[in-house]
C-alpha positions in Angstrom: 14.8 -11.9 30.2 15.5 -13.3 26.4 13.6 -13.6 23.9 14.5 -15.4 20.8 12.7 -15.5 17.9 13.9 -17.6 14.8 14.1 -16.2 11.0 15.2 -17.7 7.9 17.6 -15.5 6.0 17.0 -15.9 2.5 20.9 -15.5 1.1 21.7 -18.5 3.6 20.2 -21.4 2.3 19.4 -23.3 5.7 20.9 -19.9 8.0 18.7 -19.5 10.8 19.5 -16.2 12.9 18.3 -16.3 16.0 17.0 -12.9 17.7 18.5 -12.0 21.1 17.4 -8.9 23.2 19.9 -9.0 25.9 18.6 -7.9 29.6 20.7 -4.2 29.2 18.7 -3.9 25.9 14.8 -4.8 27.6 15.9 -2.5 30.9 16.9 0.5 28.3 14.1 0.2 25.9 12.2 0.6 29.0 14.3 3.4 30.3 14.0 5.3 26.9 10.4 4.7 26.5 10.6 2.8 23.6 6.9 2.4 22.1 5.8 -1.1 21.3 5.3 -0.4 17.2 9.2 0.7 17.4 10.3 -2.7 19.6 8.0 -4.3 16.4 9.7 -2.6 13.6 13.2 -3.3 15.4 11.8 -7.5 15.6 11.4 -7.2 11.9 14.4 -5.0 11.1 16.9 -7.1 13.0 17.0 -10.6 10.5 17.5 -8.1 7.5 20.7 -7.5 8.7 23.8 -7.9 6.9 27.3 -8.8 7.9 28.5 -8.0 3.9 29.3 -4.2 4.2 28.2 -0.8 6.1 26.4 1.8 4.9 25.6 5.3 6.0 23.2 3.7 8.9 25.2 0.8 9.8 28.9 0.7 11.0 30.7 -2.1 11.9 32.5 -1.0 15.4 34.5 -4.4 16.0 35.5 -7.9 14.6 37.4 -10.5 16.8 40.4 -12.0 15.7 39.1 -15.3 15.2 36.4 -13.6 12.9 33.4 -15.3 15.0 32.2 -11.9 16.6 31.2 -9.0 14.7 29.8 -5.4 16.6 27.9 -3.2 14.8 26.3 0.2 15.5 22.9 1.7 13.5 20.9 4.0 13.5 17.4 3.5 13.0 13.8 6.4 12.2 11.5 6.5 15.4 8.3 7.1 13.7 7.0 8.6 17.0 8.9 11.4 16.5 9.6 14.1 13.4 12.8 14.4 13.3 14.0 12.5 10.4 17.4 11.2 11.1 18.5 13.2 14.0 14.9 12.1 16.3 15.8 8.2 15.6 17.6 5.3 17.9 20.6 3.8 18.1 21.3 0.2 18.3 24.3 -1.7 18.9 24.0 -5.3 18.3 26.6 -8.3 18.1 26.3 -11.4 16.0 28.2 -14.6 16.8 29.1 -15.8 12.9 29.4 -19.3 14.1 25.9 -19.6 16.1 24.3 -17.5 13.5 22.4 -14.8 16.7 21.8 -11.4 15.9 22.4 -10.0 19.8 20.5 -6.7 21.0 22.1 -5.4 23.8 22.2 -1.2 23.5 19.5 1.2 22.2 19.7 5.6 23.5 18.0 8.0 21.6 20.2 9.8 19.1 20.6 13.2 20.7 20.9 11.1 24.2 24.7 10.4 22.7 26.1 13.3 23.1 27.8 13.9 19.0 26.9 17.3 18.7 27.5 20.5 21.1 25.9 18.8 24.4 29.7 18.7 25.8 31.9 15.2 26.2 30.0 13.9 29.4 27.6 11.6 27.3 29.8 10.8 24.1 32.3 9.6 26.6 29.7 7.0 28.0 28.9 5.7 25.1 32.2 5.1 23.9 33.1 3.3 27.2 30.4 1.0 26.6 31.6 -0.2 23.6 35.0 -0.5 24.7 33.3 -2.4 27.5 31.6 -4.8 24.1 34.9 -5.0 22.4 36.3 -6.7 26.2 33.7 -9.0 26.9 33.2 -10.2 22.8 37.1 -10.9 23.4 36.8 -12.7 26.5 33.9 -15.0 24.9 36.5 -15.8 22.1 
């Protein structure tokens, strides 16, 4: 299942990003229980996105070597929960520079990752995933 939704990026003149929720990112959302204001607020979030430089939320986690592919991991609040930081999402999205598509294609719950003292089990799965991104984004290249 896709779904693509088109947004106008206002420090592109005529850049059109086109939204992307990649079937691994639908079957996890559902998996996770991800509440429909969340998927919302995630719709709106993802054409604010910027390609320019990370921030404390944001980490860029791969470039290709042709430059056309960029990964990037954030973090983002669940409002569902109280947690501040630590009770939030995160989402690992690639964009395709030449296209202009902002691809979703990973969302766990924060403390699902495994970064604190839950052992190596589930930091270890996440980081084979994206080693897994880094592979494919290379093949498409």
């Amino acid at each position: 299942m896709r779904v693509t939704l088109i947004f106008l990026r206002s420090n592109f003149l005529s850049m059109a990003w086109v939204y992307i929720e990649r079937e691994q990112f639908v079957r996890l959302c559902e998996k996770v229980g991800v509440s429909c204001a969340v998927r919302e607020a995630i719709c709106a979030w993802a054409p604010t996105v910027t390609n320019k430089f990370e921030t404390s939320r944001q980490k860029l986690v791969y470039r290709s070597p042709n430059n056309r592919y960029e990964a990037w991991a954030a973090g983002i609040p669940n409002p569902d929960s109280n947690k501040g930081k630590s009770g939030g999402y995160r989402i690992v999205y690639f964009i395709d520079l030449v296209e202009g598509a902002i691809n979703l294609d990973f969302i766990a719950e924060r403390n699902e990752l495994g970064f604190r003292d839950e052992g190596h089990r589930k930091k270890d799965r996440y980081n084979e995933y994206i080693r897994g991104l880094k592979d494919y984004l290379k093949t498409l290249e």
